[in-house]
C-alpha positions as CSV (number, residue, x, y, z in Angstrom):
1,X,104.2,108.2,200.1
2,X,100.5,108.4,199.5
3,X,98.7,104.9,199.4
4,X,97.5,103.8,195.8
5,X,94.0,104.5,195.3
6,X,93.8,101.4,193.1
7,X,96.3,98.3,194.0
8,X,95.4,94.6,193.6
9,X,93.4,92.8,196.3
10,X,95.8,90.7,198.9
11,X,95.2,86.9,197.5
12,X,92.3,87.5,195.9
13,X,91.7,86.3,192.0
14,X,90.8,88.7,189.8
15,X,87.9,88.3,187.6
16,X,89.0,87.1,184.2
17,X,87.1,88.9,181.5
18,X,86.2,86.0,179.8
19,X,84.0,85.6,183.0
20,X,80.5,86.1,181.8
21,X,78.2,87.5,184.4
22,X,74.2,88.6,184.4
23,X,75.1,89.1,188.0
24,X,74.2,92.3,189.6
25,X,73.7,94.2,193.0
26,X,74.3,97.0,194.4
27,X,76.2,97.7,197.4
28,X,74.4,98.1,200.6
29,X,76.2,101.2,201.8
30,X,76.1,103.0,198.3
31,X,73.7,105.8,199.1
32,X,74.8,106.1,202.5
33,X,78.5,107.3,200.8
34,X,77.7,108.6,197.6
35,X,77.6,112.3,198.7
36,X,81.3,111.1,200.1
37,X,83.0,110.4,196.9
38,X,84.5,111.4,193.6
39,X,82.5,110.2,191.2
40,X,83.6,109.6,187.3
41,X,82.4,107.7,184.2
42,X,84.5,104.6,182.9
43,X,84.3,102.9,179.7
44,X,83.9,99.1,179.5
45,X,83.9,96.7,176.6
46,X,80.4,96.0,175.4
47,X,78.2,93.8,177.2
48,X,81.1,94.0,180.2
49,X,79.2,96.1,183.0
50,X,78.3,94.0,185.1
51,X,82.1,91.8,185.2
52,X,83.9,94.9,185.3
53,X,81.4,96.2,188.2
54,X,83.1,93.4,190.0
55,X,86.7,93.5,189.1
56,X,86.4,97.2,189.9
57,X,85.0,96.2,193.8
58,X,87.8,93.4,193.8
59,X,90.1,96.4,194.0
60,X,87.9,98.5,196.7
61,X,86.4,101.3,194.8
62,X,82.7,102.1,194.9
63,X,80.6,100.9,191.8
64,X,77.3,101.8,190.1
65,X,75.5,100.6,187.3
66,X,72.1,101.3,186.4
67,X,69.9,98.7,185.3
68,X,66.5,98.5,183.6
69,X,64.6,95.3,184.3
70,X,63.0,94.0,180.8
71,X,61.4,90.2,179.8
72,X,63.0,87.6,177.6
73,X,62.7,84.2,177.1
74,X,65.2,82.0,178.0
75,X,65.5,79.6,174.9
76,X,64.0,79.3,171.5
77,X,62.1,76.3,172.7
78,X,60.4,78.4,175.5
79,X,59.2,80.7,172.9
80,X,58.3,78.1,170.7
81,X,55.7,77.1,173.4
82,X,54.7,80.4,174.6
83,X,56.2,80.5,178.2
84,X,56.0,83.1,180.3
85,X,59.2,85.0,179.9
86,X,61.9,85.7,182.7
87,X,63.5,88.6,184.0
88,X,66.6,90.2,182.7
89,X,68.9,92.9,183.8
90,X,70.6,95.4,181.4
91,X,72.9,98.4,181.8
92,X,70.6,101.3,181.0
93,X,74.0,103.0,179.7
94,X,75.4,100.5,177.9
95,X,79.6,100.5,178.3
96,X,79.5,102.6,181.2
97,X,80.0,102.4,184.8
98,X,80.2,104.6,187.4
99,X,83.2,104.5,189.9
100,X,83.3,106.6,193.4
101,X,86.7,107.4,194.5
102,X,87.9,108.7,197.9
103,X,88.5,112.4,197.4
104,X,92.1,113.2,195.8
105,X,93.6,112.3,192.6
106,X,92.6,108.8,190.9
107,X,95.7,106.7,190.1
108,X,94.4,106.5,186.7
109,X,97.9,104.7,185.1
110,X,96.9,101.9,187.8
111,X,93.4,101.7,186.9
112,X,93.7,101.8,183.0
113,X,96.2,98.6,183.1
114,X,93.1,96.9,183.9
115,X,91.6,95.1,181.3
116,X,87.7,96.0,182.3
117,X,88.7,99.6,181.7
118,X,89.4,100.9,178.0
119,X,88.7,105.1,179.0
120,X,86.9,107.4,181.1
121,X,84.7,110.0,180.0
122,X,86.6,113.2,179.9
123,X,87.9,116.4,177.7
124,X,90.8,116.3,175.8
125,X,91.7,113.1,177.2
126,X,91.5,114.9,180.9
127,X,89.1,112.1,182.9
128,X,86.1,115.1,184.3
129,X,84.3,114.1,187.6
130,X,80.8,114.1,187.5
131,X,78.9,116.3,189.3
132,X,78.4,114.4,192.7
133,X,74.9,115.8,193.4
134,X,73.4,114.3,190.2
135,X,75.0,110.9,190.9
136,X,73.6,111.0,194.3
137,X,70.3,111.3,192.7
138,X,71.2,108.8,190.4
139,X,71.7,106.1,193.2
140,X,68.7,106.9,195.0
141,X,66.3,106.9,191.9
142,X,68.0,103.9,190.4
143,X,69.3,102.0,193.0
144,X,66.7,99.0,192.5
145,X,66.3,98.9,189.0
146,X,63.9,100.7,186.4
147,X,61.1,97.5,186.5
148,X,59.1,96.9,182.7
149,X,55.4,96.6,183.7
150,X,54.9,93.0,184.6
151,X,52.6,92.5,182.1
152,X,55.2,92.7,178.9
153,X,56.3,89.4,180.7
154,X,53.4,87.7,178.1
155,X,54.3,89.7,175.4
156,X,55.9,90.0,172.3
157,X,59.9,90.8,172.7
158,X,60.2,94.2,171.2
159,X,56.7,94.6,170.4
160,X,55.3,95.7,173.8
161,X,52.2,98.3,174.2
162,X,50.1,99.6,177.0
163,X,46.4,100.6,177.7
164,X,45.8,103.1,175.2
165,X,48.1,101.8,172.4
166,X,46.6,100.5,168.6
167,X,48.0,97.0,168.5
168,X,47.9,94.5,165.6
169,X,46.6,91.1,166.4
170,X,48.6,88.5,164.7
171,X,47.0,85.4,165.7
172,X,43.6,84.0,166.7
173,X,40.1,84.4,164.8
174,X,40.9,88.7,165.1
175,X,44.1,88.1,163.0
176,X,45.2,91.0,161.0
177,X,43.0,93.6,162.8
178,X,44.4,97.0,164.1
179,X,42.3,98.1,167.6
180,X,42.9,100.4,170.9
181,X,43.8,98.2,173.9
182,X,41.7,99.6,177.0
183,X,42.6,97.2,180.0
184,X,45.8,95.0,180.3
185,X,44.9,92.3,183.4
186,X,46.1,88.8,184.0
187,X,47.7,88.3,180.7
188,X,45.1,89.0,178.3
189,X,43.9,92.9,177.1
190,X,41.1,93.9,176.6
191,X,40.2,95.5,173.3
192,X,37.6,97.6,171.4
193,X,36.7,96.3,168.0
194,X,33.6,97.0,165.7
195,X,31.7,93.7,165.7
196,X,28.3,93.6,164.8
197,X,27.8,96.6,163.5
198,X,28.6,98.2,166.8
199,X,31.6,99.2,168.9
200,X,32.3,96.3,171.6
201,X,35.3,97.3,174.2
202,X,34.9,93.8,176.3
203,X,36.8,91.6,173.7
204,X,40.1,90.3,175.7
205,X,42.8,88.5,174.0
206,X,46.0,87.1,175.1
207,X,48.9,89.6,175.2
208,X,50.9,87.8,172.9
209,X,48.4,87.0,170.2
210,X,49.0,91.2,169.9
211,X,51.7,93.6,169.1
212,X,52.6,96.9,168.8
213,X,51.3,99.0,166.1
């Protein structure tokens, strides 16, 4: 009889799903036996990659999630006071995450009695592997995150620009003026306004005294 693909962890405790995570790595060996595995798509309750990431690993398969690195603050209060914001991880595809198997045929009854696993993506209800030379390509581009410029750290959450966007300014003695930013350094930008009579591109502002246009 063939060995399980998927079996519980010898007295180990698995990962309850009420166990709230921001935790995330990525295996150290994971490009190293990409190229090695079967590689498919599962479906995750919302907001769950990361804690089924782990409950999947508890039970030895290979795991990947993507990430994109963006800037939040970490309490109203914080924002109240205009703090620098802190780094936060999120699935770039939201609900999904990507499980290598040793090659031959997943044991998926096993693997959808877990609770961190409501599908796989698939045709007709048939789970598809994914082509393992785009997921290899995945790893290696993704593996340590997609990183938001450092700069949208000082900025306003969802209203983030770069050099060569209009922005609005929304506070300070420039209030309600729309302008081209042409240098983002040290958290200010610098902007071009018409003052004077004239155009004046040395004008620098703090990034979140500004917002997208």
């Amino acid at each position: 009889m063939s060995k399980p693909e998927v079996s519980p962890p010898d007295a180990t405790p698995v990962l309850s799903m009420r166990d709230r995570t921001s935790g995330y790595d990525v295996a150290p060996d994971i490009i190293d036996v990409a190229a090695t595995l079967h590689w498919y798509a599962l479906q995750v309750p919302p907001q769950k990659e990361f804690v089924a990431q782990k409950i999947l690993r508890r039970y030895g398969l290979k795991t990947f999630v993507p990430v994109r690195t963006e800037f939040r603050h970490s309490s109203k209060k914080s924002r109240h006071l205009r703090l620098p914001k802190q780094p936060v991880r999120f699935a770039v595809a939201p609900r999904y995450v990507l499980a290598g198997f040793e090659p031959g045929r997943p044991l998926w009854f096993n693997l959808f009695a877990l609770p961190c696993i409501s599908g796989a993506v698939g045709i007709d209800g048939a789970p598809i592997m994914l082509p393992t030379k785009e997921v290899v390509k995945l790893i290696r581009r993704t593996a340590t995150g997609v990183n938001a410029p450092e700069a949208q750290r000082f900025m306003r959450t969802h209203h983030e620009f770069g050099v060569g966007d209009d922005v609005r300014v929304v506070d300070g003695p420039f209030e309600g003026m729309v302008v081209p930013v042409v240098g983002i350094a040290q958290g200010l930008a610098r902007l071009e306004m018409k003052l004077f009579g004239g155009a004046v591109d040395d004008v620098r502002v703090p990034l979140d005294y500004l917002e997208a246009a």
